[in-house]
N, C-alpha and C positions, 0 to 999 in steps of 0.2 A: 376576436371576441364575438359572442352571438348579442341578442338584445330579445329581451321579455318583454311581455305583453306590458307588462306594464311600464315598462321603459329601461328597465334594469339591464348592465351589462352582463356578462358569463364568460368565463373561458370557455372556448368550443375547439372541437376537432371537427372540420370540415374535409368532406371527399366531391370531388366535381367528377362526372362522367362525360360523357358525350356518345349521340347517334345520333343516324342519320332516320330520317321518315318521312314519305311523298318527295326527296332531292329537298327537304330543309333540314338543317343541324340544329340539334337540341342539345342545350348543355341541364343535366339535372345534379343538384347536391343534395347530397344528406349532412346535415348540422348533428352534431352529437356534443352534448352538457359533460363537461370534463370537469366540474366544479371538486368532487367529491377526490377524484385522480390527484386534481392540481392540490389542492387541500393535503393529502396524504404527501406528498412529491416535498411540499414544504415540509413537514413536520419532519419526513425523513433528513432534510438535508438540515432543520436548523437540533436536529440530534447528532447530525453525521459532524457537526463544523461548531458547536460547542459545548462548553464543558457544564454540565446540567447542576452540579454545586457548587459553581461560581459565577456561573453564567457568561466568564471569560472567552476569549475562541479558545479552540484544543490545537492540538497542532498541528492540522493540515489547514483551519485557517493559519495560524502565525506561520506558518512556509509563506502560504500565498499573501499577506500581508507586508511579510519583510520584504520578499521578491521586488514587488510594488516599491517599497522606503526604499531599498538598495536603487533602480531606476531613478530617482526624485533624485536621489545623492548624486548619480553619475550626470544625471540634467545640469543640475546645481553648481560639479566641481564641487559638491561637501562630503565627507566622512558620514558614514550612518555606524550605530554601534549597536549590538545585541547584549543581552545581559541573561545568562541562567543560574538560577539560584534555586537551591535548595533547603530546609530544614535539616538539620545536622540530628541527627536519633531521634525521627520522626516517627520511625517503625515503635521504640520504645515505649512512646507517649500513647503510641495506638493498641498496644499488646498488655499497656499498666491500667489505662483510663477508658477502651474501650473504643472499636472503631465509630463510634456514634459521636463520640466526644471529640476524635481527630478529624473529623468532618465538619465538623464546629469551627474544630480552628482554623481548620482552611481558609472556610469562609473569611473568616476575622482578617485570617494572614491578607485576602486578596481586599478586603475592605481598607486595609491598611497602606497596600499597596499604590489601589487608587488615592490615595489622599496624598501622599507622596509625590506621583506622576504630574507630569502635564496632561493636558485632557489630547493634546497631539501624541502621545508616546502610545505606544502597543503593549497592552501587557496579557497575557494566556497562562492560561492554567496546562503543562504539558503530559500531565500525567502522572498521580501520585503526589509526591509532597514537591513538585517539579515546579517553576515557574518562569517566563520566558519574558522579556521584555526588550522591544524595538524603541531606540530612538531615535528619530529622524534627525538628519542634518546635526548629528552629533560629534565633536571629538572626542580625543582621547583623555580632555583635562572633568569634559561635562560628562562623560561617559563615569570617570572617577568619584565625582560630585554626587552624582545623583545614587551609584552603589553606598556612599558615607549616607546620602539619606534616609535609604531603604534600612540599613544596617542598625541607625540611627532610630528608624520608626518603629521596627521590631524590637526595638530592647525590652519597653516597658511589657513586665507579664501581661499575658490573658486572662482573662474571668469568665472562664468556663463552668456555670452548677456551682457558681460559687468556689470554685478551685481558680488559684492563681497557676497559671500555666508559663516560665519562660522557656523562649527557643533561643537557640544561636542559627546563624542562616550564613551559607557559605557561598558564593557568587565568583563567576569565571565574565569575564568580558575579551570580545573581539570586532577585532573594528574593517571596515569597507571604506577603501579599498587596502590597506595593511596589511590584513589577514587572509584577503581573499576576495574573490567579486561575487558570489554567489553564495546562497544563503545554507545550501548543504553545508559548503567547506564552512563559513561562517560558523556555524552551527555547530558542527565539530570542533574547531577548535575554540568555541567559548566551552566546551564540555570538556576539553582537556582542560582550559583553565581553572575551569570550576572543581576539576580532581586535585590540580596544582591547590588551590584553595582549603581543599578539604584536607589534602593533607600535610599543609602546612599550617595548620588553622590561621589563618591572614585575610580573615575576613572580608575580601575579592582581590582576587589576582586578574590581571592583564595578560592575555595571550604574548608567550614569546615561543618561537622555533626548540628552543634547547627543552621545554614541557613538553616537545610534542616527540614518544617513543616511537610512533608507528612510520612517522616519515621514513626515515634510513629503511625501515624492515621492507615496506611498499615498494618503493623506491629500487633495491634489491631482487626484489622479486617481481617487479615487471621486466630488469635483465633477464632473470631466468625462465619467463614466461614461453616465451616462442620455443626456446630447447626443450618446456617443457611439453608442448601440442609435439613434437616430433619425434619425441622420444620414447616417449610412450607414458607420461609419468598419469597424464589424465587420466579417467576413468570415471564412468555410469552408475548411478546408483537408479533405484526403480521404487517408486512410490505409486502403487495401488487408488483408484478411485472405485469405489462400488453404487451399482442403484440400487438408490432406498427402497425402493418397491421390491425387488427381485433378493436383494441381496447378494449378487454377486457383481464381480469385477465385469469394467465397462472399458477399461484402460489405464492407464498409467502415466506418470508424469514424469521424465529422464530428469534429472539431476545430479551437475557436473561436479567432482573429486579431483582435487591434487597430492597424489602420495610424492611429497618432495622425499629425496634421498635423504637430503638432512632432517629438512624441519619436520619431519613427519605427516599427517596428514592434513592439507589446508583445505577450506572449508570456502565456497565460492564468494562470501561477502569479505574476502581477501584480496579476492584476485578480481573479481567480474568486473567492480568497479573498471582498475587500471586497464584493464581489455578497451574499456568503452571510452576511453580518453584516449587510446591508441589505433592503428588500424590492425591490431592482431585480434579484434572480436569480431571481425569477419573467418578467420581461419579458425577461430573458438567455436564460433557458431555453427562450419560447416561440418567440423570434430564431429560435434552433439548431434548433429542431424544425421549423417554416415552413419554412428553408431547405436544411434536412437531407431532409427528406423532399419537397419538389419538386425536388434533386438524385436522388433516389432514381426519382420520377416519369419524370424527361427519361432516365435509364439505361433503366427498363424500356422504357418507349416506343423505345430503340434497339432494343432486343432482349437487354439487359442485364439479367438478372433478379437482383438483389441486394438484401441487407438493407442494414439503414443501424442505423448503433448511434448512439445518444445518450447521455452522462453526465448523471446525476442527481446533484444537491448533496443532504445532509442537510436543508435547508430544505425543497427540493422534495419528500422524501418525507414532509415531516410536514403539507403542504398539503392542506386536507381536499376543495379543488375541483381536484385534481391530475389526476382521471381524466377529470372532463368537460372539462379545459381539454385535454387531449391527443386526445381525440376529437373537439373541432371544429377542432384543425388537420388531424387524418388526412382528419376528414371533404370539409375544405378543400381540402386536397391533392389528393384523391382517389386515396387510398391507403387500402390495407385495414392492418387492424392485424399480421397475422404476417408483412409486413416491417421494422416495428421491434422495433429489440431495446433497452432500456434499458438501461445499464453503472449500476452501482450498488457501494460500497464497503462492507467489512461492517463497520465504523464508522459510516456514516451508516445501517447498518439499527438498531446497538448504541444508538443517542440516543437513541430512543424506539420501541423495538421496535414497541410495540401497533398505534400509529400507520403508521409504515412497513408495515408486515405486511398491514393494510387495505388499502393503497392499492397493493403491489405484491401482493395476491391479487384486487384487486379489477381491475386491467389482464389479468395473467396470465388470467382467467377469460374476457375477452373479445377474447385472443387476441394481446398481445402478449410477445415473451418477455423474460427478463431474465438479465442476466449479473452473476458477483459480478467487478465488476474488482479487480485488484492483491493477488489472493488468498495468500496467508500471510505477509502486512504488518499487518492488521490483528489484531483484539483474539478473532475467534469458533476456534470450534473445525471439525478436518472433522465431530464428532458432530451439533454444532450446523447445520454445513451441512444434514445431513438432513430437516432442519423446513422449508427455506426452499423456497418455490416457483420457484423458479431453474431455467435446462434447460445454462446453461454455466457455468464461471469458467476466469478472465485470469489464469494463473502466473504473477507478477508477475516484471517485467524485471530487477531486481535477484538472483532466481534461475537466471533463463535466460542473461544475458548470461555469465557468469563460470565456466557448466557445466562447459565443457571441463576447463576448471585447478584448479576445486576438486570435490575427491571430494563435499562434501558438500551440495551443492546441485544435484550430479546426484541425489545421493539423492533430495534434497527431489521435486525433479522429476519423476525417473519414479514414486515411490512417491506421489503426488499425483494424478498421470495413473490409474496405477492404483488407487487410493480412488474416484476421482472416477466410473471409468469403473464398477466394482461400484456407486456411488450413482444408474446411470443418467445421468451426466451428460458432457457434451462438456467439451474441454478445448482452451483455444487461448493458445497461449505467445507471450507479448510479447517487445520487444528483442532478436529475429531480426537479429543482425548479420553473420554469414558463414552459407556453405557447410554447414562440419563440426557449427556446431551447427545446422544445421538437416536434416543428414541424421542426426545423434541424435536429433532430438526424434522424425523418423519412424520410427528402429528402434525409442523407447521407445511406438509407436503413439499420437503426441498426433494431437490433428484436427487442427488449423489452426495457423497462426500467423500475426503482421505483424512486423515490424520493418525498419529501412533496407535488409537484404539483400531482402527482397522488392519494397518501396517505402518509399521516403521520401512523408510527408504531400504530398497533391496537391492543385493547387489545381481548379475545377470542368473547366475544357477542358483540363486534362492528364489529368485523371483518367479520361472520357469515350476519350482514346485509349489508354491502358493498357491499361482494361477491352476496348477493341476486341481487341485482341492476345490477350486472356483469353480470352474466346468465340469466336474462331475455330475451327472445324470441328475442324484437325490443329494448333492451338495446342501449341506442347511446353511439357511439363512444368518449372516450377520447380525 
């Protein structure tokens, strides 16, 4: 902090120098007033971490909230329990009475909520007619209890304009350590409960194994995983990034396919997971990168001069032969290093900072770059951004896609764009689906974007002709 004349503190950014003059050292700084920065920095992040019509957290706080209650519980030797609930034909109420009127009830629903709770319990707003609630040092009898009260509180109609409004609300609960130790799987499976729920109308169900379809299929197909990297069944898809300014293509972003024999084609939030719980996301990742980057090779060799971005899992960054294993494919390849760019999440930097840190300063140093993907989803801060050796981040599609209609994710957006551009750094917005948002994102001067208005994911001989179209001479503009 600096200090005003008149005694006041200030956030500041201080730089110290040093020289030498007549054989005496001189240290000089320059103080610079970060008021207006810091000012901005909060507003972004108390946009980015709550929910602006109920003022509840959204749910990358309630991640990091539970996380936190799940710890207290394993301190304790106690049970912590999650609860998601829904509105049962909430779309109805919004498409009869008006989205203005189903915004009301929200509200109500989450005022309701509170009164219910203990002032210890967590309760978020997750998106939609969604609702999430942590209770600490809970079991399975209080976990039951407190859904009869929630159930119980919501009976009596709303008074909405004078309209009696009632809902029925349908609630999945799952408990720690029962269900699972972490808040992902936790989370999952109070969301299978909550389908168990819905569709038995049973007004909250208890997570059991027998609700849950997907185990056995996963389960199944991390056997057949490994046969499948050597078989050949994987395969590339290619998604296009272009500069706003230029309008054409700057590079592209690989994205992994499974054509299983049977199931047909699986889709990487199938598989990627079970990769990263096993040691076959090292052999996954060297896949993508071999054929990522000889796609990269046969472009330039057209006269395509483009990056190729790759996704990094949280395993991969904690791999301590990560950087020599990535230089004998480039070397392989024969590709230099500042054509790729690694996509990295700031979660999988968050598992083990020390670790990650090495290994993406230890790339960065010899020349490849890195991107933070799906940037203010995760857990860090923009302050925190500043430390990372990163030269872009991915405004995640969940901000971009919805710009237009919601005031406050324009915010997020352009006031993201410009943080990011004062920290030196490029900004390329994902989930480009029309036109209007994508001649907003160039008024708010982002660099790049991809999404299906510019291309849908390609596979390697479509993408080869796009890029043609791109690099021509009098190529028009996007």
């Amino acid at each position: 902090f600096g200090r005003r004349k008149d005694g006041k503190e200030f956030p500041a950014d201080a730089s110290i120098s040093r020289l030498k003059r007549n054989g005496k050292t001189i240290f000089t700084a320059i103080v610079r007033d970060i008021t207006e920065r810091k000012q901005a920095e909060d507003k972004i992040e108390q946009l980015a971490y709550y929910d602006p019509l109920t003022g509840f957290p959204n749910r990358i706080l309630f991640h990091d909230l539970f996380e936190k209650a799940i710890l207290q519980g394993q301190r304790e030797n106690k049970s912590v329990a999650v609860l998601l609930m829904d509105l049962d034909r909430f779309k109805e109420i919004n498409d009869t009475l008006g989205h203005h009127r189903g915004d009301v009830l929200l509200q109500r629903v989450g005022q309701r909520l509170k009164e219910v709770l203990r002032p210890t319990d967590i309760v978020a707003r997750l998106g939609g007619d969604e609702f999430g609630v942590v209770l600490p040092l809970a079991s399975s009898d209080d976990a039951s209890l407190v859904a009869k009260k929630i159930l119980k509180g919501l009976e009596e109609p709303f008074e909405i304009e004078g309209l009696p409004i009632a809902i029925e609300t349908s609630i999945g609960i799952a408990l720690c350590p029962d269900h699972g130790g972490n808040a992902d799987s936790l989370i999952q499976r109070a969301d299978v409960a909550l389908y168990a729920s819905k569709k038995g109308g049973r007004g909250y169900v208890l997570y059991t194994i027998e609700q849950d379809p997907h185990s056995p299929r996963r389960l199944a197909l991390l056997g057949e995983l490994r046969r499948a990297i050597e078989s050949g069944q994987l395969f590339l898809m290619y998604q296009p990034k272009i500069d706003l300014r230029s309008g054409r293509a700057t590079g592209v972003e690989a994205l992994i396919r499974w054509q299983h024999p049977e199931l047909g084609l699986i889709l990487p939030n199938d598989f990627i997971i079970l990769a990263e719980q096993t040691a076959l996301i090292r052999p996954l990742t060297m896949f993508v990168l071999r054929t990522a980057l000889g796609q990269c090779l046969s472009c330039h060799q057209a006269g395509q001069n483009i990056h190729i971005a790759v996704n990094l899992s949280v395993r991969n960054l904690q791999d301590p032969h990560l950087t020599d294993q990535i230089f004998e494919v480039l070397q392989a390849c024969g590709m230099t290093p500042e054509w790729l760019e690694l996509e990295i999440t700031e979660s999988s930097i968050m598992a083990d900072a020390e670790i990650a840190m090495k290994n993406i300063i230890s790339l960065r140093d010899k020349g490849v770059h890195f991107s933070i993907d799906d940037f203010g989803i995760g857990n860090s801060s923009l302050s925190y951004l500043k430390k990372l050796p990163v030269s872009s981040i991915k405004v995640d599609r969940s901000f971009v896609k919805d710009m237009l209609s919601d005031d406050n994710n324009t915010l997020i957006v352009r006031s993201t764009i410009d943080l990011a551009h004062n920290l030196g750094l490029k900004v390329v917005a994902e989930g480009v689906e029309d036109q209007a948002t994508l001649e907003k994102l160039v008024s708010f001067d982002c660099d790049a974007a991809q999404g299906y208005h510019i291309a849908r994911p390609l596979p390697a001989e479509e993408l080869t002709r796009w890029l043609s179209q791109s690099f021509r001479p009098n190529a028009p503009h996007v």
